[in-house]
NUKOL-580076 format. One record per residue (C-alpha): chain; x, y, z; residue in one letter. Coordinates in nm, 4 decimals. Each point is the difference from the previous one (the first is absolute). Layout:
BEGIN
SITE  A  X  Y  Z  A
...
END
This chain:
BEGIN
SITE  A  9.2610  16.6479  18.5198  X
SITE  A  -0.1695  -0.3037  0.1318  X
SITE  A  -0.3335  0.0673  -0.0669  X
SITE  A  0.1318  0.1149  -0.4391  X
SITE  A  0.1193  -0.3462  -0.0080  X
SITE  A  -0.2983  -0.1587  0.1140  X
SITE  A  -0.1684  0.1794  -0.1786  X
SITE  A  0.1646  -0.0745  -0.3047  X
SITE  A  0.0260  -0.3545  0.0133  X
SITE  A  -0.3780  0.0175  0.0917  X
SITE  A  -0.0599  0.1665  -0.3298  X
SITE  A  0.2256  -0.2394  -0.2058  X
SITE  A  -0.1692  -0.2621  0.1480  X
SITE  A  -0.3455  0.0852  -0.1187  X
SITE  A  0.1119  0.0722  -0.3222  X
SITE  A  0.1265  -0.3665  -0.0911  X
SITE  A  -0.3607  -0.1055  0.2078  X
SITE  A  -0.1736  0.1873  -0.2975  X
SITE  A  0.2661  -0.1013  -0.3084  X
SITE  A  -0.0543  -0.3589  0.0798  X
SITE  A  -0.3845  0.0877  0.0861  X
SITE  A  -0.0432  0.1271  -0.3765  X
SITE  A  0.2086  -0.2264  -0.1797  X
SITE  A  -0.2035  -0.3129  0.1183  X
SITE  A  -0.3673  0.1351  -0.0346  X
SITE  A  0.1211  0.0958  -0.3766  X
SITE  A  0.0629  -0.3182  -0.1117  X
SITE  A  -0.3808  -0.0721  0.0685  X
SITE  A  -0.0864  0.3022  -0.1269  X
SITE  A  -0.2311  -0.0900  -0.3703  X
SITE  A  0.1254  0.2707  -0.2076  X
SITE  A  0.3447  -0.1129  0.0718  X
SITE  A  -0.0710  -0.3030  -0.0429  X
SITE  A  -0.1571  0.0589  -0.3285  X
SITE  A  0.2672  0.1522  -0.1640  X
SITE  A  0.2769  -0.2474  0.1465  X
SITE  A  -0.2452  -0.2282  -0.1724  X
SITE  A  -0.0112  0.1409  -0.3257  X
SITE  A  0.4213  0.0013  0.0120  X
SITE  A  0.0037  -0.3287  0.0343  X
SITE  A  -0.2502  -0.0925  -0.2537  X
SITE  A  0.2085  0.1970  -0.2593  X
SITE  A  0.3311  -0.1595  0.1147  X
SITE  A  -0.2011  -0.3145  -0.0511  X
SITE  A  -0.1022  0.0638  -0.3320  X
SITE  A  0.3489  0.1232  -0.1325  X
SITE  A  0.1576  -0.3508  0.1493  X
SITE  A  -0.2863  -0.2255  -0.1928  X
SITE  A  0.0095  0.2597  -0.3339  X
SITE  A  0.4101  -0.0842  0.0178  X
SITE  A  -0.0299  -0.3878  0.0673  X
SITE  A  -0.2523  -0.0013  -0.3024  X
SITE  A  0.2808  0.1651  -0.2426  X
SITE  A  0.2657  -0.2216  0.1105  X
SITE  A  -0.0161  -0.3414  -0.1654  X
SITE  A  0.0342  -0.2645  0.2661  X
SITE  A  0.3208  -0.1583  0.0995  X
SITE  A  0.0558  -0.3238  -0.1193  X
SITE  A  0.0384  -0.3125  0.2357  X
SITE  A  0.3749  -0.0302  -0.0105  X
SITE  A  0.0260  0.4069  0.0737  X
SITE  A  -0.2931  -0.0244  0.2918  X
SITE  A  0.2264  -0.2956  0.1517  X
SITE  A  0.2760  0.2534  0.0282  X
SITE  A  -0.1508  0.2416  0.1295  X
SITE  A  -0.1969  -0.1968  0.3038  X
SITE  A  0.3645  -0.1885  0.0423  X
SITE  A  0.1624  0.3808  0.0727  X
SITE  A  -0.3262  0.0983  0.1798  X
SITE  A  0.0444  -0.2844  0.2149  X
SITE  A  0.3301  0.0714  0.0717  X
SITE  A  -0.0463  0.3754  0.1332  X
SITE  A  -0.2878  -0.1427  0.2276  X
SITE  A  0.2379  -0.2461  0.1213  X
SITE  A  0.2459  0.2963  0.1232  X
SITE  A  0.2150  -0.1486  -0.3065  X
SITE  A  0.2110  0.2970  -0.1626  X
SITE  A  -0.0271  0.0459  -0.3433  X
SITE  A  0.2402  0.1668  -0.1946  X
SITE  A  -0.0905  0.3624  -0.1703  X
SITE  A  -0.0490  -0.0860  -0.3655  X
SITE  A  -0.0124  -0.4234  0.0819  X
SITE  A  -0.4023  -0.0609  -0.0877  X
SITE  A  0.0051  0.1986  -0.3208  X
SITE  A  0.3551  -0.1729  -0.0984  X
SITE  A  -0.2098  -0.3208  0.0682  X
SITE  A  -0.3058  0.0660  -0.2361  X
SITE  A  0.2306  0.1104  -0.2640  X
SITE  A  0.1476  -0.3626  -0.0348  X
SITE  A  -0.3207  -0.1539  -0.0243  X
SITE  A  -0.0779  -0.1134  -0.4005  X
SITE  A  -0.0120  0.2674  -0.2478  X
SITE  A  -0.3345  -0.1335  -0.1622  X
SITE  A  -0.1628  0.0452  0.3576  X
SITE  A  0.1059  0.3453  0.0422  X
SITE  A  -0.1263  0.0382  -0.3678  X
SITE  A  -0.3543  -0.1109  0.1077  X
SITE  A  0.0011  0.1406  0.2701  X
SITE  A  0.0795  0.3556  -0.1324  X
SITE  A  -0.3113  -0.0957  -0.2828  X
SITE  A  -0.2276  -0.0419  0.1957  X
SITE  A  -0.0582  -0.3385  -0.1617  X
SITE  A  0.1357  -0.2511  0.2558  X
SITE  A  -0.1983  -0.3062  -0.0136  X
SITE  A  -0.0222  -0.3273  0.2099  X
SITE  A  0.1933  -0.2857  -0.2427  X
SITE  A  -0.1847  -0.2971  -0.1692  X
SITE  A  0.0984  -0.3472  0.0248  X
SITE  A  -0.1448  -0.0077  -0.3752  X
SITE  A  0.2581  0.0246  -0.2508  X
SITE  A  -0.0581  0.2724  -0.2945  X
SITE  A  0.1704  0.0292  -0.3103  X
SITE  A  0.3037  0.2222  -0.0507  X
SITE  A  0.1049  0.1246  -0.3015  X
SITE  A  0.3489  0.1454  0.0426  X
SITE  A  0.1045  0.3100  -0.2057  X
SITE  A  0.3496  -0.0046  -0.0084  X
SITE  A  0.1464  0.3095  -0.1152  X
SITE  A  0.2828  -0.2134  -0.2140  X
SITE  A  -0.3203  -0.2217  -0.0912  X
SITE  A  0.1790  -0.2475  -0.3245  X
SITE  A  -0.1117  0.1090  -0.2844  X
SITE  A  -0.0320  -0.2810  -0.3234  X
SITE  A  0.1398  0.0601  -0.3019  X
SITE  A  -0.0692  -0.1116  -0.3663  X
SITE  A  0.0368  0.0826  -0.3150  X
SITE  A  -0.1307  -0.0273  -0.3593  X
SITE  A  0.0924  0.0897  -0.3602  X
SITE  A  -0.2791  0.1493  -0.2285  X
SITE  A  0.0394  0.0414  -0.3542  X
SITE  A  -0.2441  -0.0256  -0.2967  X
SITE  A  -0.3666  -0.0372  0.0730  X
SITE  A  0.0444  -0.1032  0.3517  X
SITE  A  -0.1440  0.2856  0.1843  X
SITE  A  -0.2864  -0.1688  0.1169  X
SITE  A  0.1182  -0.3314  0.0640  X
SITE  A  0.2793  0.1725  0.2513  X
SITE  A  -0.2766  0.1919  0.1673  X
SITE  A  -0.1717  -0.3341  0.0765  X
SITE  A  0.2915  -0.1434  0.0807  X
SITE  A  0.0452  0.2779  0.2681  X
SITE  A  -0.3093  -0.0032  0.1447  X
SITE  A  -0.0479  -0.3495  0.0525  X
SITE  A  0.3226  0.0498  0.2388  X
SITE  A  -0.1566  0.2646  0.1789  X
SITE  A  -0.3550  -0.1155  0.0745  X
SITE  A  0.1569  -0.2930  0.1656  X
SITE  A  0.3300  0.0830  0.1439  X
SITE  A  0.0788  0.1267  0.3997  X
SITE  A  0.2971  0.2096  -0.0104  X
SITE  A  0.0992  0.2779  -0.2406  X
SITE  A  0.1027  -0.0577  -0.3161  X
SITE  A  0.2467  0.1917  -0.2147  X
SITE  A  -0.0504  -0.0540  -0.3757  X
SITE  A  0.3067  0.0784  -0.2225  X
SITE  A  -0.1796  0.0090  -0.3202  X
SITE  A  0.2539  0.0060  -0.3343  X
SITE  A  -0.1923  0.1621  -0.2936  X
SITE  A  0.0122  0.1089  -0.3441  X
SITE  A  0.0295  0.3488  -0.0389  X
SITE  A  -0.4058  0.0567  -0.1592  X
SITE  A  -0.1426  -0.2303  0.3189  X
SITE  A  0.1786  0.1857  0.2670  X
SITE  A  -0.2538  0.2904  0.0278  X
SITE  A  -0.3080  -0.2638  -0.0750  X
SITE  A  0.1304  -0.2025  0.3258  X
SITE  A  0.0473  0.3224  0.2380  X
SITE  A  -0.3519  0.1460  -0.1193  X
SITE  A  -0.2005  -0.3204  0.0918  X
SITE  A  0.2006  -0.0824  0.2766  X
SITE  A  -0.0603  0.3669  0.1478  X
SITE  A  -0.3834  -0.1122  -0.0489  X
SITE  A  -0.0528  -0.2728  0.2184  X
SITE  A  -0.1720  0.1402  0.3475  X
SITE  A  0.2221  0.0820  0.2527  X
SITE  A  -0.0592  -0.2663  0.2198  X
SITE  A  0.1353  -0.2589  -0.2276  X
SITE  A  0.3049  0.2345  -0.1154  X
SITE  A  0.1378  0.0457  0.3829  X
SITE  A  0.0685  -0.3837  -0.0205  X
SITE  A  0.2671  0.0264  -0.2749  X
SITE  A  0.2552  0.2205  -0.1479  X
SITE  A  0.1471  0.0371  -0.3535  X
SITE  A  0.2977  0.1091  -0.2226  X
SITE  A  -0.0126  0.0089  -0.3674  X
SITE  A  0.3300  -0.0709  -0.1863  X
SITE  A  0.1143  -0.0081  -0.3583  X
SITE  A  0.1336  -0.2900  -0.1755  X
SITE  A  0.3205  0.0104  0.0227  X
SITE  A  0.2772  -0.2712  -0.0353  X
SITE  A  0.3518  0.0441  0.1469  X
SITE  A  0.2060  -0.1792  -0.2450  X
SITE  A  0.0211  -0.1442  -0.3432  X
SITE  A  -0.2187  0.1606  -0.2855  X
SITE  A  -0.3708  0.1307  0.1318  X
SITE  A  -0.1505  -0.1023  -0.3166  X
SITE  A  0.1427  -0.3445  -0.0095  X
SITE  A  -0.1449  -0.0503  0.3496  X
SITE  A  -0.3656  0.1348  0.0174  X
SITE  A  -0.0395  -0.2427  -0.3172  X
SITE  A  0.1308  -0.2850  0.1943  X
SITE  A  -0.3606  -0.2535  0.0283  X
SITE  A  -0.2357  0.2349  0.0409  X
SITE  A  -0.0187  0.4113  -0.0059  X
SITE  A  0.1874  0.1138  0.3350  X
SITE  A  0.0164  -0.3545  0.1698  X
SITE  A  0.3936  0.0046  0.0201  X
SITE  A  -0.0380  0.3285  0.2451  X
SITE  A  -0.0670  -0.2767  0.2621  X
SITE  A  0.3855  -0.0780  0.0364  X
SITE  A  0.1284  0.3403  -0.0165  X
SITE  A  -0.2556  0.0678  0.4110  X
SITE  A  0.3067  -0.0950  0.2192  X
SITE  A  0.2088  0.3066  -0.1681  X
SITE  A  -0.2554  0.2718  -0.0559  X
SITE  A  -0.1956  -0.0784  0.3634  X
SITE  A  0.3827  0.0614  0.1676  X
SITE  A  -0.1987  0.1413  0.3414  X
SITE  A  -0.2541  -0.2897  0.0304  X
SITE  A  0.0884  -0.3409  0.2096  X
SITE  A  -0.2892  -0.2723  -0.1339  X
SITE  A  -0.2513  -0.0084  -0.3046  X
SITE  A  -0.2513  -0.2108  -0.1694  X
SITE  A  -0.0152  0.0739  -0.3587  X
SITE  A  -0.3355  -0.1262  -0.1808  X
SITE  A  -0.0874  -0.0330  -0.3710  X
SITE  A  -0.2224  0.2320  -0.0993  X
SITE  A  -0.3246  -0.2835  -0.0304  X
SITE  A  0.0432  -0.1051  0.3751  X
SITE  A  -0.2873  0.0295  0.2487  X
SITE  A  0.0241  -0.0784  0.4075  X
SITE  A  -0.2772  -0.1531  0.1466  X
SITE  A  0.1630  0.0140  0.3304  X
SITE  A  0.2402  0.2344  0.1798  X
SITE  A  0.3074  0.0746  -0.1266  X
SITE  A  0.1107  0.0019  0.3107  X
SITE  A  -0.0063  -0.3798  -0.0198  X
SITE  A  0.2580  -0.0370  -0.2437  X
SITE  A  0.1847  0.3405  0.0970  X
SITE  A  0.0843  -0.2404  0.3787  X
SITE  A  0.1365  -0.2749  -0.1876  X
SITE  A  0.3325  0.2296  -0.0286  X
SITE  A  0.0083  -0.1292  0.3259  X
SITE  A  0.0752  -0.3789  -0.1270  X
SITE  A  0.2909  0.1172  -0.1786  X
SITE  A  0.3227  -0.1937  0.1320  X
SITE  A  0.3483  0.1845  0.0061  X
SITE  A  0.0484  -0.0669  -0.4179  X
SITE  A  -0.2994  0.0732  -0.1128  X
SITE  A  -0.0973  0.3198  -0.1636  X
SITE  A  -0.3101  -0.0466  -0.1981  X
SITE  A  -0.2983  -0.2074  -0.0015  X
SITE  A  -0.1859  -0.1509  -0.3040  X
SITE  A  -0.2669  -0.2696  -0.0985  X
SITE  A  0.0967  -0.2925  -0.2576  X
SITE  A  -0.1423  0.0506  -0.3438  X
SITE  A  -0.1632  -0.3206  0.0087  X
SITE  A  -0.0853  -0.3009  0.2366  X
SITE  A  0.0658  -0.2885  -0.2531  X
SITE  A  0.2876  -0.0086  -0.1768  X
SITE  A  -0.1190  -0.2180  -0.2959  X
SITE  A  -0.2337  0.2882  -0.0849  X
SITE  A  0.2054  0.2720  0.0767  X
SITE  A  0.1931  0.2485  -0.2346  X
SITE  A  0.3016  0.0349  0.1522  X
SITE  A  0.0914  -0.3966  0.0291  X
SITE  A  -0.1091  -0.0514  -0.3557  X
SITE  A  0.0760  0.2857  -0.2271  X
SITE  A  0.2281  0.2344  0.1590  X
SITE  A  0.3630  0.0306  -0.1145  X
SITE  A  0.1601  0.1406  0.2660  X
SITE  A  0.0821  -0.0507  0.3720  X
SITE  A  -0.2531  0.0385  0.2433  X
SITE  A  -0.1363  -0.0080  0.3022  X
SITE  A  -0.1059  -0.4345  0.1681  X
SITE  A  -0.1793  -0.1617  -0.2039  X
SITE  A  -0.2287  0.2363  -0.1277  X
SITE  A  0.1202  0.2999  0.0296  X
SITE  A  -0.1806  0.2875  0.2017  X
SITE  A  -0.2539  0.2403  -0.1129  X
SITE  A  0.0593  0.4434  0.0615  X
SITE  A  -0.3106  0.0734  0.0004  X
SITE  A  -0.0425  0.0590  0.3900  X
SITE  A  0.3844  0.0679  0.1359  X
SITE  A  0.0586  0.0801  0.3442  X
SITE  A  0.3418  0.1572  0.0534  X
SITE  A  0.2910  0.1379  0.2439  X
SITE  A  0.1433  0.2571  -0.2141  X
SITE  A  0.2700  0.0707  0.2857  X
SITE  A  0.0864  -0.3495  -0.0352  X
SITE  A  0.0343  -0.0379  -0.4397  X
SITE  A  0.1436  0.3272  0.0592  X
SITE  A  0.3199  -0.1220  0.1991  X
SITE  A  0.0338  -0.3383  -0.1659  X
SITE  A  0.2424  -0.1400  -0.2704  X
SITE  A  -0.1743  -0.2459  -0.2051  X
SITE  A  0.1651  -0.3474  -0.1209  X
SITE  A  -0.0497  -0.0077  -0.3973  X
SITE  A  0.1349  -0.1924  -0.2794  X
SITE  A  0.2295  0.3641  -0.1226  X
SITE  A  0.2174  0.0777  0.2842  X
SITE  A  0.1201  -0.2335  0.2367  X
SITE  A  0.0230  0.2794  0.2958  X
SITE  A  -0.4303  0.0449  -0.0290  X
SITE  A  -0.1023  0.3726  -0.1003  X
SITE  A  -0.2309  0.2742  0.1826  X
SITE  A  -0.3510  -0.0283  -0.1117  X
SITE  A  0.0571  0.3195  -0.2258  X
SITE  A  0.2896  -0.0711  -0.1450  X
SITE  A  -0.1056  -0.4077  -0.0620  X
SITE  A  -0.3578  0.1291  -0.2161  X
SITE  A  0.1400  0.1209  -0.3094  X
SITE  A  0.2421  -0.2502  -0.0578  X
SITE  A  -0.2231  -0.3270  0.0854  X
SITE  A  -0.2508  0.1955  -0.2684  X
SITE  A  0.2524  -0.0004  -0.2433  X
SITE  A  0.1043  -0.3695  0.0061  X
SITE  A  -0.3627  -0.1443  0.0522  X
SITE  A  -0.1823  0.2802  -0.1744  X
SITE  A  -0.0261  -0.2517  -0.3632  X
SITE  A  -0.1489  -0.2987  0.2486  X
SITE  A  -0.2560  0.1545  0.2189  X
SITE  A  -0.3210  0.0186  -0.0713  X
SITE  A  -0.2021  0.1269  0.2786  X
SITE  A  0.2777  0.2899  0.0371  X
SITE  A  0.0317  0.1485  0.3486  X
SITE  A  -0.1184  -0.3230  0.1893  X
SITE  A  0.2425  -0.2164  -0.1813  X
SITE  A  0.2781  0.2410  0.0968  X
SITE  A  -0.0896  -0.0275  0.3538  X
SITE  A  -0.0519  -0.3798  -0.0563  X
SITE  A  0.3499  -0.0362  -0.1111  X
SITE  A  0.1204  0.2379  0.2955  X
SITE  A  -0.1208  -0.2328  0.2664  X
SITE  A  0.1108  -0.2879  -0.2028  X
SITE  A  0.3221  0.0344  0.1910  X
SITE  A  -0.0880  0.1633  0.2685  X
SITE  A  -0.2835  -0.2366  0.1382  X
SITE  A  0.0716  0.0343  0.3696  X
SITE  A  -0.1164  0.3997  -0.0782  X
SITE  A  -0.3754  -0.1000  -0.0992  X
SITE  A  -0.2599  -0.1272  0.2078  X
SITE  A  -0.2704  -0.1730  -0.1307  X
SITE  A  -0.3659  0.0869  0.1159  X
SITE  A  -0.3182  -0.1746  -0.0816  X
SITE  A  -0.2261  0.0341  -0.3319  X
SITE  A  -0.2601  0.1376  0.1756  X
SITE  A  0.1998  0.3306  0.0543  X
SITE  A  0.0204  -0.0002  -0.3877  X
SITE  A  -0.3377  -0.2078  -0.1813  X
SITE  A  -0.0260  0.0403  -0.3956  X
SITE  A  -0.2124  -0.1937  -0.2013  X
SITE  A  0.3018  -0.2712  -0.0608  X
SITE  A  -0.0866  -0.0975  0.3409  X
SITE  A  -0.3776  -0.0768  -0.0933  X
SITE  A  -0.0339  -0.0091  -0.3657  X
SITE  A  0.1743  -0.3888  -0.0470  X
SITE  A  -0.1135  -0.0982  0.3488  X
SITE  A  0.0057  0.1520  0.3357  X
SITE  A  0.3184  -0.1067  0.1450  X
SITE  A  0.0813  0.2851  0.1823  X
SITE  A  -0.0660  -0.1384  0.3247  X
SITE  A  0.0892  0.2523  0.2298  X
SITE  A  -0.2732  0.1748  -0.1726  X
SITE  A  -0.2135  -0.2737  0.0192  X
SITE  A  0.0437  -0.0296  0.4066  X
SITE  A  0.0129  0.3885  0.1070  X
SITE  A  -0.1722  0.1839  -0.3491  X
SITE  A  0.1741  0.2462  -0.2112  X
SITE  A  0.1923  0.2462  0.1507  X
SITE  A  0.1382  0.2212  -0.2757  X
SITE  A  -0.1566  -0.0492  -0.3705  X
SITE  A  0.2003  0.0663  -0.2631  X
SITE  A  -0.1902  0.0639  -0.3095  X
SITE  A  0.2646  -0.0866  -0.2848  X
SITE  A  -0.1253  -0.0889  -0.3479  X
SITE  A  -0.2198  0.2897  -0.0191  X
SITE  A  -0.2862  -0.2051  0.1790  X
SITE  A  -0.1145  0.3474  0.1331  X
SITE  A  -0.1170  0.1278  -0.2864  X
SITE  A  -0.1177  -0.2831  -0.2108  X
SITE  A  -0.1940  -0.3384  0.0316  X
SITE  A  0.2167  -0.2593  0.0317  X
SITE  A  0.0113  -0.0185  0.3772  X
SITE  A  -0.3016  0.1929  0.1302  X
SITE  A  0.0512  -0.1218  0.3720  X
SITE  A  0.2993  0.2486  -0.0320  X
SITE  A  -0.2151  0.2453  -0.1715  X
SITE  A  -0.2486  -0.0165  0.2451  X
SITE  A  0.2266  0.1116  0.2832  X
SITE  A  0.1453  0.2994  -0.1530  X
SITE  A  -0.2972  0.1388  -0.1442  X
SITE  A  -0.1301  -0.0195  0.3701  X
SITE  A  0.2993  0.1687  0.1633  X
SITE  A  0.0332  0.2452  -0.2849  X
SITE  A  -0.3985  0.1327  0.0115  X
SITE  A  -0.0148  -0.0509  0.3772  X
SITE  A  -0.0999  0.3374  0.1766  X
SITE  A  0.2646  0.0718  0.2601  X
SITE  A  -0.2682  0.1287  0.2631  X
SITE  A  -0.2343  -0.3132  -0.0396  X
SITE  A  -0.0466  -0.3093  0.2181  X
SITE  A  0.2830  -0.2250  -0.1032  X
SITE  A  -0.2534  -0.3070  0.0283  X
SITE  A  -0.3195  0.1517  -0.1468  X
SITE  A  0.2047  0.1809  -0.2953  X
SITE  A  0.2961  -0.2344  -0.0702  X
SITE  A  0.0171  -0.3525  0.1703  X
SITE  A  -0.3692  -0.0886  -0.1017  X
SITE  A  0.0361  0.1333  -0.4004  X
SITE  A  0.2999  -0.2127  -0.0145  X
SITE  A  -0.2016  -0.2839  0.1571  X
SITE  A  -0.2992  0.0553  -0.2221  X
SITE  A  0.2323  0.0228  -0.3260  X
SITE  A  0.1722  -0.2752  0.0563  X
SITE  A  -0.2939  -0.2204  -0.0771  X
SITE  A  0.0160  0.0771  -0.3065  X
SITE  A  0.3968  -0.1449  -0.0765  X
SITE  A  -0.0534  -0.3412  0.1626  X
SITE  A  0.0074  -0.1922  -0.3297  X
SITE  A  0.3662  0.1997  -0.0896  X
SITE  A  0.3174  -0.1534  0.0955  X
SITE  A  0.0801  0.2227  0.3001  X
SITE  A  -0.3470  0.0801  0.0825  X
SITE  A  -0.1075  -0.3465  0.0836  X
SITE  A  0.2309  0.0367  0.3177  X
SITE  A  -0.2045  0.2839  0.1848  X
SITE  A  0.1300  -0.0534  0.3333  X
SITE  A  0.3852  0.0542  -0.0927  X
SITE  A  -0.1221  0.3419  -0.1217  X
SITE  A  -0.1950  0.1213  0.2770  X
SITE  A  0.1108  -0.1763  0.3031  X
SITE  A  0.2554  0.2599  0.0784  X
SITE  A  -0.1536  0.2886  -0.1161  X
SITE  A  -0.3164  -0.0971  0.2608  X
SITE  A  0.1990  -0.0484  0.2665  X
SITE  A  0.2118  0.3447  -0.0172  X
SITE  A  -0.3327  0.1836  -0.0427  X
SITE  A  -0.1485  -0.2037  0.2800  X
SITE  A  0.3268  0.1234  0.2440  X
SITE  A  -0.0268  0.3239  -0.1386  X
SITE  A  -0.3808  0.0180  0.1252  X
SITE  A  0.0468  -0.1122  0.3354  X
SITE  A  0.3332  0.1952  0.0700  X
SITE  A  -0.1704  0.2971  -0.1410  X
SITE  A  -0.3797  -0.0405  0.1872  X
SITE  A  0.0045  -0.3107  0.2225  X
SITE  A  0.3112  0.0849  0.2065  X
SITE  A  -0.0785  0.3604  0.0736  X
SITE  A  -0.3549  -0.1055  0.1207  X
SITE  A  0.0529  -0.0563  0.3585  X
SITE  A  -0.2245  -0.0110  0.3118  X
SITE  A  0.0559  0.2941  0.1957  X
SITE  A  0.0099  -0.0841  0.4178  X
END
């Protein structure tokens, strides 16, 4: 028995001499270690093809991750679920960049940002076309989009045979100049008194002017425009002086004139109006939501009157007295209400009153025109080719041209020729304004998205 168990545990013995004998000489063996070679080569590869896929962490993640890192080394438990509850709160636009691939280190330079707001204000304004004013609207119109920033919404009120004409050359303008603006047509349409009696009021149409705060019920502000009015600078300009209004006011206009002794209103009217001489409609900026929920002080009704229900009546008492219809109306209305109206400069509203017996617009004069307003027909005739010069410009302008080559420099070079006229002999109150918004335009539009790249 003995000699089996020594015999046994001799055997047993020799075999863990040869296991351990084998096992070492095979790790120097070269075919083994060829192939362990070739594992790890692959395993190698699969790790670097993985690390090039994944977009890099960014700093604030990395910081994290070496903080929890740190802390297992340190013998430091970490909580199951702790690290990735930790890179979740870091910023969202990190993790964004991070997941694109796109994470770069940040500049000390500061860029540009134009913000797209999905509520992004919109600018409203609105005209009345009737007659032969077709084109004059459409110039009209695209003066205020070539220069203006935000949208613009254009509420155009037309006679039935224009209302086609206007959405068939409106649909024509290229596409990048029609994604800056939006329009509605609209009938004439007046919501009390007799139709007929109105639209003959002054001028074809002109009357639908006070009738905007109850037909445009959903909108909040508007600048109406005459029909022969051309921006040479945003409209956003004017659209941000809503933003002067104090708690009374609820409409904005310019005077008709800057010296009473030559104005109309001080010597000829005979009716109430507005100071001392009165104030022009032309160019009227307006908070519809404000006219809307105001009663009106008048000379009829001692309790004031909504603005609907105060229209028809104030017609009907002045209507053998005015003479410039609609405007004298609204003269008449602010006339006791002056703590509604707020008075902005002449530049916002230049006609050739304000050159043709003397410059004395001196707003105009200081900062250069910043809305024309071609009354008198000086568009389309002789008497006052500075005017003439600037619409024909706009109007024939090519909407994918070089504003400076194709428009600034023709109204420069034509303007030569008006130096001996009345208005033309004042060049610079013309074309100071309509330089510099072209200038601005430029260097928003080139200039400031030129950068160095580091």
């Amino acid at each position: 028995m003995r000699i089996h168990c020594r015999v046994a545990v001799i055997a047993l013995c020799f075999g863990l001499f040869l296991l351990f004998y084998f096992w070492g000489n095979a790790a120097d063996d070269p075919l083994l270690k060829e192939v362990g070679e070739e594992r790890r080569q692959k395993q190698k590869e699969v790790e670097d093809n993985k690390a090039e896929s994944s977009p890099p962490l960014p700093e604030s993640r990395r910081d994290v991750v070496a903080k929890f890192d740190k802390k297992s080394a340190e013998g430091i438990g970490v909580r199951p679920g702790e690290l990735l509850l930790a890179v979740r709160k870091e910023p969202r636009e990190n993790r964004k960049e991070a997941e694109s691939g796109k994470s770069k280190p940040r500049s000390n330079v500061a860029r540009p940002v134009i913000k797209r707001s999905p509520n992004e204000e919109v600018m409203h304004l609105a005209v009345v076309a009737c007659g032969s004013r077709l084109d004059e609207t459409l110039t009209m119109v695209k003066s205020a989009v070539l220069f203006s920033l935000k949208k613009i919404k254009f509420h155009i009120f037309a006679e039935d045979p224009l209302a086609p004409q206007f959405k068939e050359k409106l649909n024509q303008w290229p596409r990048s100049i029609s994604a800056r603006f939006q329009y509605s047509l609209y009938p004439i349409s007046f919501s009390v008194g007799n139709a007929d009696e109105w639209k003959k009021l002054f001028k074809p149409c002109a009357a639908q002017r006070l009738f905007l705060p109850v037909i445009l019920k959903d909108v909040d502000s508007l600048l109406y425009v005459d029909t022969d009015v051309l921006f040479l600078r945003p409209m956003d300009d004017i659209w941000n002086l809503l933003k002067s209004f104090n708690s009374t006011q609820l409409a904005a206009m310019a005077p008709e004139h800057e010296i009473p002794r030559i104005g109309w209103y001080s010597r000829f009217a005979r009716h109430p109006f507005f100071g001392v001489t009165g104030v022009n409609s032309g160019v009227m900026l307006m908070n519809l939501t404000r006219i809307r929920s105001k009663l009106f002080k008048n000379s009829m009704i001692a309790g004031g009157l909504s603005w609907e229900d105060l229209l028809h009546p104030l017609y009907q008492k002045y209507k053998n007295h005015i003479t410039w219809g609609d405007q004298d109306l609204l003269n008449i209305i602010f006339h006791y209400n002056p703590e509604c109206l707020l008075i902005f400069p002449c530049q916002w509203n230049y006609r050739p009153d304000h050159c043709m017996y003397g410059s004395n617009c001196k707003a105009a004069e200081e900062e250069g025109v910043s809305i024309l307003h071609g009354n008198r027909g000086v568009y389309h005739d002789d008497k006052q080719p500075a005017f003439k010069v600037i619409y024909d410009a706009i109007r024939d302008f090519p909407f994918e041209d070089n504003m400076f080559q194709s428009l600034f420099y023709p109204i420069q070079t034509k303007f030569l020729d008006t130096v001996n006229t009345l208005c033309g002999r004042i060049p610079q109150v013309f074309l100071k304004q309509v330089e510099k918004t072209m200038r601005k335009m430029f260097e928003d539009k080139v200039v400031h998205h030129v950068k160095p790249h580091k």
